[in-house]
BARO-648149 format. One record per residue (C-alpha): x, y, z; residue in one letter. Coordinates in pm, 1 decimal. Each point is the difference from the previous one (the first is absolute). Layout:
! BARO-648149
X; Y; Z; A
...
END
This chain:
! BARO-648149
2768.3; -898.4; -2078.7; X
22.4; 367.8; 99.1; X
-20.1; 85.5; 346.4; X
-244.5; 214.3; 91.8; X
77.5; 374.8; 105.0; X
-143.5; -31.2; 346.3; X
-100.4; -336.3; 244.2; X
-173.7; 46.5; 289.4; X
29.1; -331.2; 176.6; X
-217.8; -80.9; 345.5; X
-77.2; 358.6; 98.0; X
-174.4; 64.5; 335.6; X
-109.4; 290.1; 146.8; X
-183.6; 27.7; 343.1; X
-162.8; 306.8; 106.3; X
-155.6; 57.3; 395.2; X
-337.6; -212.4; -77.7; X
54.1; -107.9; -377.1; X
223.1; -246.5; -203.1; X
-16.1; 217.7; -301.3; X
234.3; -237.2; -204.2; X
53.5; -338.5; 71.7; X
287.3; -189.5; -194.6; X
-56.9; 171.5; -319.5; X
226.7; -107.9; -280.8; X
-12.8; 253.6; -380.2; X
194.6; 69.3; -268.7; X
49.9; 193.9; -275.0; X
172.4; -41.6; -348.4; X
237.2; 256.3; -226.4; X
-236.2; 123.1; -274.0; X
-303.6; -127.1; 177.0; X
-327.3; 178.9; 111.3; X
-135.1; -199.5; 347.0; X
-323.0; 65.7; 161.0; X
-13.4; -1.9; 365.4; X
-360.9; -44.5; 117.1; X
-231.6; -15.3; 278.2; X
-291.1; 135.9; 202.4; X
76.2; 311.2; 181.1; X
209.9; -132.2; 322.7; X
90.2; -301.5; -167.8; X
377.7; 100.3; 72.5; X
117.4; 157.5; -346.9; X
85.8; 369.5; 99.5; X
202.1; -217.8; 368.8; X
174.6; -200.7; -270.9; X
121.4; 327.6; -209.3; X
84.0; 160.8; 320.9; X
218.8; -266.9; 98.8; X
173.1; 4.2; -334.3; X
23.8; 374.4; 2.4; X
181.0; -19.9; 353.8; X
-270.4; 192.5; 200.2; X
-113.1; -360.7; 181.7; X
274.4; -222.3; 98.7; X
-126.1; -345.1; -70.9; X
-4.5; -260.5; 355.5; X
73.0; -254.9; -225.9; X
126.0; -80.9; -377.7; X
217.7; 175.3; -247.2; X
47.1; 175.1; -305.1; X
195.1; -87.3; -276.9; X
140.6; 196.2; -304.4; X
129.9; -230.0; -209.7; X
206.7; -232.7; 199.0; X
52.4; 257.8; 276.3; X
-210.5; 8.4; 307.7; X
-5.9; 379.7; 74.1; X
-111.5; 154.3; 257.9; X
-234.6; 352.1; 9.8; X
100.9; 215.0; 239.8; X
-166.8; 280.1; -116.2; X
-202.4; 173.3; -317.2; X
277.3; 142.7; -92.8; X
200.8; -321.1; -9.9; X
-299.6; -163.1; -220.6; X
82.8; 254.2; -267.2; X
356.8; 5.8; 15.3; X
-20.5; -400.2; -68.4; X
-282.9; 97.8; -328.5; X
-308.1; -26.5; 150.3; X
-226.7; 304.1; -49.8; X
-342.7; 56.7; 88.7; X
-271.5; 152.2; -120.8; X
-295.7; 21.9; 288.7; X
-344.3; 43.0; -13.9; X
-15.7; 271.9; 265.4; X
219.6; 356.8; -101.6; X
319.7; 80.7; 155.2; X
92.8; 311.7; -178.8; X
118.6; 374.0; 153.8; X
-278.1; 194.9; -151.0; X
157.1; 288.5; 51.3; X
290.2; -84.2; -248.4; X
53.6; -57.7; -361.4; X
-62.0; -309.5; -181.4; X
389.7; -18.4; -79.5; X
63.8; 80.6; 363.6; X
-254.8; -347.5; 129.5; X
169.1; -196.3; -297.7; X
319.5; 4.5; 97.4; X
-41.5; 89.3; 405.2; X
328.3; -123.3; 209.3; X
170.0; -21.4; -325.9; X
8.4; 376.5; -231.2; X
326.1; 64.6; -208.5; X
250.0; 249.3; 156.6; X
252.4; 146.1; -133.9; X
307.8; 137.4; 156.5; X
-23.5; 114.1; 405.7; X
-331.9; -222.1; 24.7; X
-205.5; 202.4; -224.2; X
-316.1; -115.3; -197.8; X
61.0; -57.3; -359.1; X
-329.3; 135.8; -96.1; X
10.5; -8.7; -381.2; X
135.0; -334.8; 50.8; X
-341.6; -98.2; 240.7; X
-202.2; 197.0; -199.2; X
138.4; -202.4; -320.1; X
-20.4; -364.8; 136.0; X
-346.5; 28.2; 126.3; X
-93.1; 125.8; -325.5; X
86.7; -294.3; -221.5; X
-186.9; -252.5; 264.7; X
-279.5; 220.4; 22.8; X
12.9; -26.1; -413.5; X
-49.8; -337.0; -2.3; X
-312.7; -0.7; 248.2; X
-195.3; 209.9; -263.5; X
-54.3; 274.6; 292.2; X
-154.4; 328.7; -30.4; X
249.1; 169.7; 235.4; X
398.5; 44.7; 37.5; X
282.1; 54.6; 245.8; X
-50.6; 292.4; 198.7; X
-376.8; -77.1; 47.0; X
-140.0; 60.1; 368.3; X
-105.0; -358.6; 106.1; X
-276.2; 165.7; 188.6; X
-149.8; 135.7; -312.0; X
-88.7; -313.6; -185.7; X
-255.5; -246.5; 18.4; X
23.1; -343.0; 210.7; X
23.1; -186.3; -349.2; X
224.2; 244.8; -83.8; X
207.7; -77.9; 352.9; X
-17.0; -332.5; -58.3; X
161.1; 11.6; -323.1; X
286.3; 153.1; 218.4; X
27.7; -253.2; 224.2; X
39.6; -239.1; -300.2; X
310.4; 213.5; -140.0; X
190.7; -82.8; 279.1; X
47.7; -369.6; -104.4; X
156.4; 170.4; -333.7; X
300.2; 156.0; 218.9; X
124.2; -315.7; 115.8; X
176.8; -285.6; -152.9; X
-303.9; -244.0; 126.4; X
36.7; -341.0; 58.8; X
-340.2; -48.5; 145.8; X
-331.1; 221.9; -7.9; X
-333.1; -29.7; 181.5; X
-276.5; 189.8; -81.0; X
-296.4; 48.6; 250.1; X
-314.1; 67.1; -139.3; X
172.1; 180.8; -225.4; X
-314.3; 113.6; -186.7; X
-201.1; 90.4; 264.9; X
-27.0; 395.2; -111.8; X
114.9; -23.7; -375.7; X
-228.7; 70.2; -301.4; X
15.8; -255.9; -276.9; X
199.6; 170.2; -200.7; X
270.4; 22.9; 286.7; X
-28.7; -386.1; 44.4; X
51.4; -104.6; -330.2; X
355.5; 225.9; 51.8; X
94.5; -164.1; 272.9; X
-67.2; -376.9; -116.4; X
246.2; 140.0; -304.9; X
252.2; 105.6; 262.4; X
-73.7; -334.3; 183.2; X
75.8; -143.2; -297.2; X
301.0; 94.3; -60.0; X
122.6; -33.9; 340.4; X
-85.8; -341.7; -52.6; X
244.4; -13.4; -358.0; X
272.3; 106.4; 214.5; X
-15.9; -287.1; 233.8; X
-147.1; 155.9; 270.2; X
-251.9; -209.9; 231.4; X
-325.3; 162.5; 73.8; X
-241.2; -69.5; 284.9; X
-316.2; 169.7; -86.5; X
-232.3; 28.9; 315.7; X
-369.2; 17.9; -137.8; X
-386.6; -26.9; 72.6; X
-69.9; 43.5; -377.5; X
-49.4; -299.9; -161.0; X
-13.7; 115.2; -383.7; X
353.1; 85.2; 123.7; X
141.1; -251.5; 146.0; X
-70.8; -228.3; -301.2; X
60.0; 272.4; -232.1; X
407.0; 51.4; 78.7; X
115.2; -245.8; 216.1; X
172.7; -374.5; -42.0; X
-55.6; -143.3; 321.0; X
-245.8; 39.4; 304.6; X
94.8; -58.8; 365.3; X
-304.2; -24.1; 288.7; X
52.9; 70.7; 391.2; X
-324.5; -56.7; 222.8; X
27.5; 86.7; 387.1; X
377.7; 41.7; -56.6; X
0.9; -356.8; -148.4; X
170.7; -73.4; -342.3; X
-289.8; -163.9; -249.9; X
182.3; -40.4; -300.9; X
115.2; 71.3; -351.5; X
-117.8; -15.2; -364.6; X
42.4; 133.1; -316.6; X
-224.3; 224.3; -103.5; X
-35.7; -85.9; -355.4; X
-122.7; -344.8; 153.7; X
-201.2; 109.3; 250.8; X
-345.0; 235.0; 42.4; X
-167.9; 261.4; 211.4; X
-169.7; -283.9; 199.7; X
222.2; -226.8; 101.3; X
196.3; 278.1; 107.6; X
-247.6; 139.3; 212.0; X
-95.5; -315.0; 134.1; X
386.2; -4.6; 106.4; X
-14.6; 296.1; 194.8; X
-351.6; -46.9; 188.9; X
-41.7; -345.6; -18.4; X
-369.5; 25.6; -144.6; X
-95.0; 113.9; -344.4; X
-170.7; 305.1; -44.9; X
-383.5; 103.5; -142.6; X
134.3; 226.9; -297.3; X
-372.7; 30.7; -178.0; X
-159.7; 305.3; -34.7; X
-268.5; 35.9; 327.9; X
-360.1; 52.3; -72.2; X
-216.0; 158.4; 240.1; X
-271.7; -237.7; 145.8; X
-221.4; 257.9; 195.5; X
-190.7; 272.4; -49.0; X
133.0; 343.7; -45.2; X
-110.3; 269.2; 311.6; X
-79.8; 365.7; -10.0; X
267.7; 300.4; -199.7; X
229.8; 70.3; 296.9; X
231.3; 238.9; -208.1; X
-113.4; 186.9; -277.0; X
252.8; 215.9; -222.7; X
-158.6; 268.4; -267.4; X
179.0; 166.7; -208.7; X
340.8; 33.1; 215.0; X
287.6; 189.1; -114.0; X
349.9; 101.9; 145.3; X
216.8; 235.0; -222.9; X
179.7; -165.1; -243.6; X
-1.2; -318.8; 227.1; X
-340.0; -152.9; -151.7; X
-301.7; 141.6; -112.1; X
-407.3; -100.7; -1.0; X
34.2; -277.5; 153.3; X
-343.0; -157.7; 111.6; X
24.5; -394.4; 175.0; X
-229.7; -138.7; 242.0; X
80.9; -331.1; 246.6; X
-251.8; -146.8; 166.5; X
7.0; -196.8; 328.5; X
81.0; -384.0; -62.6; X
208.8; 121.0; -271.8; X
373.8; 51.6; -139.4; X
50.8; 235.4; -246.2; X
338.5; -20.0; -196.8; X
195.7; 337.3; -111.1; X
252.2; -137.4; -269.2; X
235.7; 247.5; -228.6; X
377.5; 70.2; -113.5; X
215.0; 216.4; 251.0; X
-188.7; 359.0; 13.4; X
-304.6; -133.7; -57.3; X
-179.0; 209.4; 276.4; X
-77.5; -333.9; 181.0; X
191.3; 134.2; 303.5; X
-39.4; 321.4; 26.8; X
-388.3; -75.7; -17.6; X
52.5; -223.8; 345.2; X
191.1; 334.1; 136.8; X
-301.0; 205.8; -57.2; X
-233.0; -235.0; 189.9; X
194.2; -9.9; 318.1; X
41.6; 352.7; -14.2; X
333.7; 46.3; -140.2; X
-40.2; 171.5; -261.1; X
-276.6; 271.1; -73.4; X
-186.9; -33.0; -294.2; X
-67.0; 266.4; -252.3; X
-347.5; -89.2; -89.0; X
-242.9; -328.4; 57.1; X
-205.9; -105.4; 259.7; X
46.5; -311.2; 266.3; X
-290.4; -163.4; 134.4; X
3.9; -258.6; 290.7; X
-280.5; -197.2; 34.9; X
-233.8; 216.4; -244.4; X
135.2; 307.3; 208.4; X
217.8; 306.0; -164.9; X
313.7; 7.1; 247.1; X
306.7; 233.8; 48.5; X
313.6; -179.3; 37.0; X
276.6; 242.1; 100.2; X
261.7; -195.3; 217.2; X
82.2; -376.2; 82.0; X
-158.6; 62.2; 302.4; X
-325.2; 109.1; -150.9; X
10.3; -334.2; -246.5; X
68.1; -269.4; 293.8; X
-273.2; 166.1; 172.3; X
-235.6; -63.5; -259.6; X
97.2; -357.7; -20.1; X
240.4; 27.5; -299.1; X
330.7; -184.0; 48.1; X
291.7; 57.9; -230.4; X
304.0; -313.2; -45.6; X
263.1; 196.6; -192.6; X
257.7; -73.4; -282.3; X
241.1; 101.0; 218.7; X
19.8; -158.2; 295.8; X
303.8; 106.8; 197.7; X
4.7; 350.4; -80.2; X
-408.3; 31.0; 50.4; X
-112.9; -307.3; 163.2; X
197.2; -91.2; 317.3; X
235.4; 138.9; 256.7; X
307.8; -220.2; -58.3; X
136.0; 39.9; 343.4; X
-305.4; -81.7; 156.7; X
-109.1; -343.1; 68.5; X
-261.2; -222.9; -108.3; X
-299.9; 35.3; 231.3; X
65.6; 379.8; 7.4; X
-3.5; 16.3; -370.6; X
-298.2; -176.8; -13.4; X
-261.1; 243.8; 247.8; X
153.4; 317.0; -79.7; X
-284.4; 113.0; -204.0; X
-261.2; -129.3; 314.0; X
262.3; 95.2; 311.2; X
-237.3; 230.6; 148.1; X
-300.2; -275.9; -0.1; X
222.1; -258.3; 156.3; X
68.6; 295.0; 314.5; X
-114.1; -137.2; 344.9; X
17.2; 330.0; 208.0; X
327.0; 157.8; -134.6; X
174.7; -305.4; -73.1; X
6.5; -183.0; -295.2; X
-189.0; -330.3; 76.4; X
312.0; -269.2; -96.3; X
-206.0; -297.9; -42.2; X
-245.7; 91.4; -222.1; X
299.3; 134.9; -220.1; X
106.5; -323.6; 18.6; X
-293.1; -193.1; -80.5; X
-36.5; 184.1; -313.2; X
324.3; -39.7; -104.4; X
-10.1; -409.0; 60.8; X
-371.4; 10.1; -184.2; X
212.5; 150.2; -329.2; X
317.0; -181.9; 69.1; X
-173.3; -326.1; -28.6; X
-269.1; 147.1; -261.8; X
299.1; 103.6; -208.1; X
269.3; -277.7; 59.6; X
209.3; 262.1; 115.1; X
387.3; -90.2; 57.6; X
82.0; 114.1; 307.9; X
201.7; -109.6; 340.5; X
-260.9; 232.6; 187.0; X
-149.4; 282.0; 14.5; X
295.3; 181.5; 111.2; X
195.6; -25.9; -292.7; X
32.9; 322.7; -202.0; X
-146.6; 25.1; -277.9; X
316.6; 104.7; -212.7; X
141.2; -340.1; 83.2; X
-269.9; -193.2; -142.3; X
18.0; -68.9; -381.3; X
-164.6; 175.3; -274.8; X
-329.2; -234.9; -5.2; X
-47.0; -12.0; 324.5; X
37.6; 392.9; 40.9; X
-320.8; 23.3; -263.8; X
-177.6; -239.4; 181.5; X
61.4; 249.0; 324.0; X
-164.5; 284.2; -193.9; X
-304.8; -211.9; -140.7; X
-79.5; -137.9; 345.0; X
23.4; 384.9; 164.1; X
-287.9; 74.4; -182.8; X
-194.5; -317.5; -55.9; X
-30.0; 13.0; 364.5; X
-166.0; 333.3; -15.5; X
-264.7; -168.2; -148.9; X
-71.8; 272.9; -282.8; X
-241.2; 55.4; -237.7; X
191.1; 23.9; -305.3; X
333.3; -157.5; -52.7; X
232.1; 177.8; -245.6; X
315.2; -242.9; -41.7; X
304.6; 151.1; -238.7; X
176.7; -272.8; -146.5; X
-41.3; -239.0; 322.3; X
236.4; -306.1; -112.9; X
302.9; 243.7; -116.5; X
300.1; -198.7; 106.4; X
-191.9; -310.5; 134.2; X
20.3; -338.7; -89.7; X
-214.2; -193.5; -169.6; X
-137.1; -228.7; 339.7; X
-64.7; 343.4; 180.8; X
-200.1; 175.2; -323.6; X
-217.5; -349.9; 5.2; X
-97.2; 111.8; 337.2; X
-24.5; 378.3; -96.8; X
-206.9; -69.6; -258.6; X
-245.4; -255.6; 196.9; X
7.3; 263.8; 292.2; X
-142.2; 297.9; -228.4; X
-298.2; -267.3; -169.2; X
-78.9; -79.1; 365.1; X
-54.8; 368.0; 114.0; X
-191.4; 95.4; -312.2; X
-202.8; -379.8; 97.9; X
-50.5; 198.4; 308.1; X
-126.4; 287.0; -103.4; X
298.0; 280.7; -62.4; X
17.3; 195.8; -282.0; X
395.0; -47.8; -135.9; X
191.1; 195.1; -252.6; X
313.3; -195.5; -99.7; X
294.2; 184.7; -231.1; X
228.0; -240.7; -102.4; X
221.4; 28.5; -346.2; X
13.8; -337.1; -16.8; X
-216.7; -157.6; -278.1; X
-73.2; -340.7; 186.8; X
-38.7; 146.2; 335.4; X
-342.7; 251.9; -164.1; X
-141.4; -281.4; -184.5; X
10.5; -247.2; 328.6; X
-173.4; 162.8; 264.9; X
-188.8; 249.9; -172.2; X
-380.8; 27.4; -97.3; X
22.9; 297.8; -186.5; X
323.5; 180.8; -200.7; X
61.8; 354.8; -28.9; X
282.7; 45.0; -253.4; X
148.0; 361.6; 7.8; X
222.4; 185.2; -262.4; X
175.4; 316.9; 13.7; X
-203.8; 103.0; 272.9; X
-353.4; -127.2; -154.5; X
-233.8; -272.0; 26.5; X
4.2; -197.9; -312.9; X
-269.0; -300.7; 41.4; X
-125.4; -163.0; 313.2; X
-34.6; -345.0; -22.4; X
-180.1; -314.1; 177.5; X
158.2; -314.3; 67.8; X
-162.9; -203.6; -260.5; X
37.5; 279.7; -286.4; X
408.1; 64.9; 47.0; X
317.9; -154.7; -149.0; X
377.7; 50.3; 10.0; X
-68.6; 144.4; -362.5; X
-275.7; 307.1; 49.0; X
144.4; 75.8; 330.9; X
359.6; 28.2; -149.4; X
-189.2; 238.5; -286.4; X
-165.2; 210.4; 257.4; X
319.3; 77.6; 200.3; X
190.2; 102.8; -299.6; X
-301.7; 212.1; -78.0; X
-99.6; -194.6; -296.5; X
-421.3; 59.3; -11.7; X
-231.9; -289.8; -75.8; X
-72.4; 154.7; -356.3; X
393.8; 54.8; -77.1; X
30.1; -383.2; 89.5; X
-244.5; -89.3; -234.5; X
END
């Protein structure tokens, strides 16, 4: 038989407070596509760390082929063919695309010069096969995250890979972007490279890959093949329970309008948009990238000004002009983007958490430290958030566990209406469970929620009613019981009910 590209044999790795991997054995075959799975902490971005030669393991090895190599370094991982592409951006914005693509490494010609019609001509032919709207000498800083990401990608095309692991690679990509890079994954794959592919997204997993590995609580689980094995028993592996994946149906009574929207319009952005959500109830906002659904959010929390409409809180016309002016008023915003909008990534947990409140928690002058606290271990254990203490920062903690930072922040505020903007991005399938439970049991309670999601699943779940936006419109507004994966799909491509007929 073959032997596989990589072996990690036995790896431990002990943090102050945490085993986060405990004897964990994986492997990965030339020309093969392996999932590595698990629940947000479960160990998976430890184990890549280690491999990359950022963590040295306490126990273990590595193998390439019959070699047991050790990773000093990142740079080390990359001279030995191991590339990554990570879910969080590490480009210079300030330089070119060329420039990112081939940082540490641009042509020169005589007395250490840049060969820049060389650069300028290498990165064009990868950028080629990517399908990208944008060449060489492009200002990183001037595209789009998709757009970004795509850059990160082209990196793997520069080196003579032996191994490549993708992280939530499609986190920020349109569909169009993802079907090129499952080509270019593809034919990495022909070559004999061995992919790990690091993913939440089940329709992907099962879509592209050959094998599927499971960590829970830095624990190894197992492997199967995907074509013999199913979204279930998969998640069963990585939470050890199986999951309610039916569509919820409210079981009490709808309150009083608590935000009204008539006739709302922002530039070019959206226009005459009219919605209500009443209290006990979750209203869904589904569309394609551009939709509006966002910049809708940004307009009731006072981000944006709008050009013409009216908002109405509780029957009464209101004035929302800052952030300030929307929290307030009992409006609480969970946005797409939550490390550039949502948290303070060198501050810690429990500060994280009461920033919005700090000056209700002051006793006197100070800051009253328990009751910070006490909030933050009410959310912590609300949430199932993944944390040594409080004290960690919150940049350390993983991506799910960051979102779950952000939704307890405001779900502690208690508000009135609960605008969440794609609230399981980059979470795994356990957490979203709990998401979605969590935002049934506050409209059960009595808040009105707004949840923007552009996954299909996700809308149909946990909401009573869906909005579904095109091109900055409202096409149809459906019920529960009246909606299926076929009119919705219509009404987001902007397909009316009479064209479908």
């Amino acid at each position: 038989m073959t032997d596989p590209v990589l072996r990690l044999e036995g790896i431990v790795k002990t943090f102050p407070g945490v085993r986060a991997l405990d004897g964990v054995s994986f492997s990965v075959m030339p020309g093969e596509v392996h999932a590595l799975m698990g629940e947000n902490g479960a160990g998976k971005s430890t184990l890549m760390k280690v491999l990359g030669g950022i963590h040295q393991p306490d126990g273990g090895a590595i193998y390439m082929g019959n070699d047991v190599v050790v990773m000093a370094g990142p740079l080390e991982a990359k001279a030995k063919g191991i590339v990554f592409i990570h879910q969080e951006l590490s480009l210079a914005e300030e330089l070119s695309v060329a420039e990112n693509i081939y940082l540490g490494e641009l042509p020169r010609k005589s007395f250490g010069r840049v060969d820049w019609s060389t650069l300028a001509e290498k990165t064009n032919t990868i950028l080629k096969k990517l399908n990208v709207g944008f060449d060489a000498t492009t200002l990183v800083g001037d595209l789009s995250i998709a757009n970004q990401q795509m850059v990160e990608i082209a990196r793997a095309l520069t080196v003579d890979a032996r191994a490549v692991i993708f992280d939530e690679p499609t986190a920020s990509l349109t569909d169009a972007e993802k079907s090129v890079l499952f080509d270019v994954i593809a034919d990495l794959k022909a070559d004999g490279v061995g992919i790990i592919y690091i993913s939440h997204r089940m329709e992907e997993i099962f879509k592209i890959t050959d094998r599927i590995s499971v960590l829970r609580d830095g624990q190894y689980q197992g492997t199967v093949d995907t074509a013999a094995s199913n979204e279930e028993s998969v998640t069963q592996m990585m939470i050890g329970r199986k999951l309610d994946l039916s569509r919820t149906v409210s079981d009490h009574e709808l309150g009083e309008v608590a935000l009204e929207v008539r006739g709302l319009s922002c530039g070019d952005l959206y226009t005459d948009i009219s919605f209500e959500v009443r209290r006990g109830e979750v209203v869904g906002f589904y569309g394609l990238v551009g939709a509006g659904r966002t910049e809708i959010a940004e307009t009731l929390f006072g981000l944006r000004d709008p050009s013409a409409g009216k908002i109405l809180l509780n029957g009464e016309e209101v004035r929302i002009s800052s952030p300030a002016d929307a929290i307030a008023r009992g409006i609480s915003l969970v946005p797409e983007d939550r490390k550039g909008q949502g948290l303070v990534l060198g501050m810690n947990c429990r500060d994280n958490m009461t920033l919005p409140q700090i000056d209700d928690l002051k006793a006197g002058p100070f800051v009253a430290e328990g009751a910070e606290i006490a909030i933050f271990d009410q959310y912590r254990d609300r949430l199932d958030i993944r944390t040594p203490s409080w004290k960690q920062q919150v940049g350390n903690l993983s991506g799910g566990n960051q979102q779950k930072i952000v939704i307890g922040k405001w779900l502690s505020m208690h508000p009135n209406v609960l605008i969440v903007d794609e609230p399981t991005r980059g979470i795994d399938v356990g957490s979203k469970s709990e998401i979605h439970k969590l935002l049934r049991e506050l409209a059960a309670q009595g808040y009105a929620v707004m949840v923007i999601s552009s996954e299909m699943p996700e809308v149909l779940h946990v909401s009573d009613r869906i909005v579904a936006m095109y091109s900055g419109q409202i096409m149809r507004t459906f019920t529960s019981d009246e909606v299926t994966e076929e009119n919705l799909i219509q009404a987001i491509s902007g397909i009316t009910p009479g064209q479908a007929a």
